[in-house]
C-alpha positions in Angstrom: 3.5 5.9 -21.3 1.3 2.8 -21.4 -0.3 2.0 -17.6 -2.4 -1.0 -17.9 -6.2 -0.2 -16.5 -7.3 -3.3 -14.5 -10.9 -1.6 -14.2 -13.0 1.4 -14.6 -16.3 2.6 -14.4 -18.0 5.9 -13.7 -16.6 6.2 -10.4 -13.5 4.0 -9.7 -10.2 4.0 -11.8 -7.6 1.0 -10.8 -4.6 0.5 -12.6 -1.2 -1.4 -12.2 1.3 1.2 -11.2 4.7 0.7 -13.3 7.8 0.6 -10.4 9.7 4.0 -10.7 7.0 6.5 -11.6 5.6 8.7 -8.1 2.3 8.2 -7.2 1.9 12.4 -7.4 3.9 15.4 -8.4 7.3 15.5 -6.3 9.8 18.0 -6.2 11.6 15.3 -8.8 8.8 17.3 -11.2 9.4 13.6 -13.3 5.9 12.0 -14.7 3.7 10.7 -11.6 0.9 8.5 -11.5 -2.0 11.3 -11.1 -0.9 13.9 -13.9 -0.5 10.8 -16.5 -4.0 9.3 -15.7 -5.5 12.7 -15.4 -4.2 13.3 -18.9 -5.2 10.3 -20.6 -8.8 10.6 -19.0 -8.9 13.8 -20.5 -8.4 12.5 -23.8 -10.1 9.2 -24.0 -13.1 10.7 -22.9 -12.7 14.4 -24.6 -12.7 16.5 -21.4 -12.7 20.2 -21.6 -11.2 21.5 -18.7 -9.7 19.8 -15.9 -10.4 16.5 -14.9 -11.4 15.0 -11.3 -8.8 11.9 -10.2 -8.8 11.4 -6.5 -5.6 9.7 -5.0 -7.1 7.5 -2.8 -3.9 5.6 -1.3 0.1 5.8 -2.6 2.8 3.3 -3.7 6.2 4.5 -3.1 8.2 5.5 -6.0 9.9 1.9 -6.9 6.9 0.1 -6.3 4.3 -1.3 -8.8 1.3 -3.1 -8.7 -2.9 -2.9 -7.8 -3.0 1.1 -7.3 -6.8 2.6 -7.0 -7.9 5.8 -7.9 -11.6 8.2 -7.4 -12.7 9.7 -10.5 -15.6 11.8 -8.4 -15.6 13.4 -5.0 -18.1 11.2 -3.8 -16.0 7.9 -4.5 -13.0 9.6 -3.0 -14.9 10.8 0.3 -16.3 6.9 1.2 -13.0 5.4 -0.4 -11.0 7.4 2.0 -13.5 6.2 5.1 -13.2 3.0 4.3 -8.9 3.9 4.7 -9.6 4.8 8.2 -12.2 2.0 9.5 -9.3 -0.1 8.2 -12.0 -2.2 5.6 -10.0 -1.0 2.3 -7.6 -4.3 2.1 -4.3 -4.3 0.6 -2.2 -7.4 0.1 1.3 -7.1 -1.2 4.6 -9.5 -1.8 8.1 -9.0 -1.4 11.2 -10.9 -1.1 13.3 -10.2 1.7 17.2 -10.8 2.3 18.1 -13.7 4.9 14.6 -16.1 5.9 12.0 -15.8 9.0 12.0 -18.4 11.2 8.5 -17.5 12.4 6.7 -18.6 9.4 3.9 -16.3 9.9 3.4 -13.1 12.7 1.6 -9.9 13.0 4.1 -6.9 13.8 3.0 -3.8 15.3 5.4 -1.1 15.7 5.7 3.2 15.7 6.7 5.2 12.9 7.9 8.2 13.1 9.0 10.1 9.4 11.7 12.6 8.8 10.2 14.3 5.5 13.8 16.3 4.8 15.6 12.4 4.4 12.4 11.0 3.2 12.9 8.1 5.7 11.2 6.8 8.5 12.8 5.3 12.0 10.9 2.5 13.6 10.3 2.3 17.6 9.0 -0.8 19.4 6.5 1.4 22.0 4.9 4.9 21.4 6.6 8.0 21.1 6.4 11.5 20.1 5.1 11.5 16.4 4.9 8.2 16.1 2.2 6.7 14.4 1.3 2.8 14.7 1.7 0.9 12.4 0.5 -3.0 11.8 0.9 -5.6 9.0 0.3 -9.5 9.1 3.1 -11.6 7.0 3.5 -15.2 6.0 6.3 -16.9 4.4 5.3 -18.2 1.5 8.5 -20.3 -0.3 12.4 -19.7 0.9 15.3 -20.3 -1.5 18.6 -20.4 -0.7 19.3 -17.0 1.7 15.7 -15.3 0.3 12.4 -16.2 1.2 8.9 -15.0 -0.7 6.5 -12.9 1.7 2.8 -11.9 1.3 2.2 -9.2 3.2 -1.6 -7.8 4.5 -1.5 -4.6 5.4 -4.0 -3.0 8.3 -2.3 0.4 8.5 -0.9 2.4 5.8 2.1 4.3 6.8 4.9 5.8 5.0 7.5 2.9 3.7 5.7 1.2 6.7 6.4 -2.9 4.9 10.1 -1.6 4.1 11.4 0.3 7.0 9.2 -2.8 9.7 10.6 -5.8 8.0 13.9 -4.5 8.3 13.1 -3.6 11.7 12.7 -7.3 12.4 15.8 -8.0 10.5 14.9 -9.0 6.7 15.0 -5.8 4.6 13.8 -6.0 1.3 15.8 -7.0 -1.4 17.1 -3.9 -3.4 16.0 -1.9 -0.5 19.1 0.2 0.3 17.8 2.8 2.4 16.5 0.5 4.6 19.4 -2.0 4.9 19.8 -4.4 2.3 22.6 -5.1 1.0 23.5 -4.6 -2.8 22.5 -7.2 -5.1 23.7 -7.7 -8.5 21.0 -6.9 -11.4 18.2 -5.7 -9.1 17.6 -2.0 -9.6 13.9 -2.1 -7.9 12.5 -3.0 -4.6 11.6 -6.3 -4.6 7.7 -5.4 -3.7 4.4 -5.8 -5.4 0.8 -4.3 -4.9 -0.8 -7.6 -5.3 -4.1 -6.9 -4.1 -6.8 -4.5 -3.3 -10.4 -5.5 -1.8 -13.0 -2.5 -1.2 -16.5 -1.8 -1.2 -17.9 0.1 -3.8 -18.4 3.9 -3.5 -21.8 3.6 -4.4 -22.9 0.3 -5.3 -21.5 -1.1 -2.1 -20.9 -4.5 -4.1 -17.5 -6.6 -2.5 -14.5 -5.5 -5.1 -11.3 -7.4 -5.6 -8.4 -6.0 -7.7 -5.4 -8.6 -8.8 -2.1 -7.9 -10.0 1.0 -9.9 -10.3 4.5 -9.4 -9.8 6.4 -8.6 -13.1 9.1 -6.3 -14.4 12.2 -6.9 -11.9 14.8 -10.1 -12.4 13.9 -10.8 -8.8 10.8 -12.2 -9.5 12.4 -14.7 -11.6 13.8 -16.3 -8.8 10.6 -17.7 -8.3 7.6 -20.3 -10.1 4.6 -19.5 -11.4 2.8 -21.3 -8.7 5.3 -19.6 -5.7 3.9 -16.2 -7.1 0.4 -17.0 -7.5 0.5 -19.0 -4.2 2.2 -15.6 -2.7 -0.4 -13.0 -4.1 -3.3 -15.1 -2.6 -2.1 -16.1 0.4 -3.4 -13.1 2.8 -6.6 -12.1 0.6 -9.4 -13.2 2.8 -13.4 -12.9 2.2 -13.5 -10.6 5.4 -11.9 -7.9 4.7 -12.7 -5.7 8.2 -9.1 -6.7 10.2 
């Protein structure tokens, strides 16, 4: 299976995560993102034994785009600090059924996830194993009863873009489990990893990862410029929200 490598060096691996493939081993036991990379490490490079490959973050199963992996314990140690002081940015787009009439908002909302469904139910104030969840959005082009969004995450939850948008009443086109309704030709969920900014690990130089939306018919539905304009929209120079 061909992943395309967006950049590497001695201690960072990014890629661009085809939709449909788990970002680790699942009780699915199908080929995830970690095995595959750890196995073609091992060969480029001639590894005996096994190979280091830090998951640093996840992309649900149907989603593809920017996706950044550790290749030592050091890089994933700081990588995951820079998770929790919320100054690893993440910029995604989607298209979502029906069209915002608030052009641009910050939602903040508590998830809670039931790991037997493999869902998550949204509240509006705290409550019992409920974690908080944040994202900016802004509208970025609307046709006809859809509407582009770019997305900036500030927390990472589980199907945290997914189950909050359709909290707000726009779920994700091809999103089923979260409300949308069926659409004809769309097997995916229309949602991209557009972006990741980060420090580096060790050389503490500014990082910026791009990838654009590809693969699904959905993304048709849109120009060249809408998508570019999209993927750029929420990537900022300051990237502590």
């Amino acid at each position: 299976m061909s992943i395309p490598i967006l950049f590497e060096d001695n201690h960072l691996l990014v890629v661009e995560k085809p939709p449909g493939i788990p970002s680790q081993e699942d009780e699915t036991g199908d080929a995830d993102m970690l095995t595959l990379l750890k196995q073609d490490l091992k060969e480029r490079y001639n590894k005996p034994g096994n190979v280091f490959l830090g998951l640093v973050h996840r992309l649900d199963r149907p989603v593809g785009g920017a996706m950044l992996f550790a290749k030592t314990s050091k890089a994933a140690s700081r990588l995951s600090e820079s998770i929790r002081s919320r100054s690893f940015g993440k910029t995604y787009v989607c298209i979502v059924q029906g069209i915002p009439a608030v052009q641009n908002a910050t939602l903040k909302h508590y998830i809670r996830k039931d790991n037997k469904r493999n869902q998550v139910t949204i509240y509006n104030q705290p409550a019992e194993d409920a974690k908080e969840a944040i994202l900016s959005y802004e509208v970025a082009a609307a046709s006809g009863k859809h509407a582009l969004v770019a997305i900036r995450l500030h927390t990472g939850r589980p199907h945290q873009i997914r189950a909050q948008l359709s909290h707000i009443g726009f779920p994700l086109v091809g999103d089923l489990k979260y409300g949308a309704a069926k659409t004809a030709g769309i097997s995916d969920i229309a949602l991209w990893s557009t972006s990741i900014s980060v420090e580096h690990p060790v050389t503490k130089e500014d990082l910026l990862f791009t990838s654009s939306p590809s693969g699904s018919p959905c993304w048709d539905w849109w120009s060249n410029d809408q998508l570019a304009r999209a993927s750029t929209l929420l990537i900022t120079p300051d990237r502590k929200d």
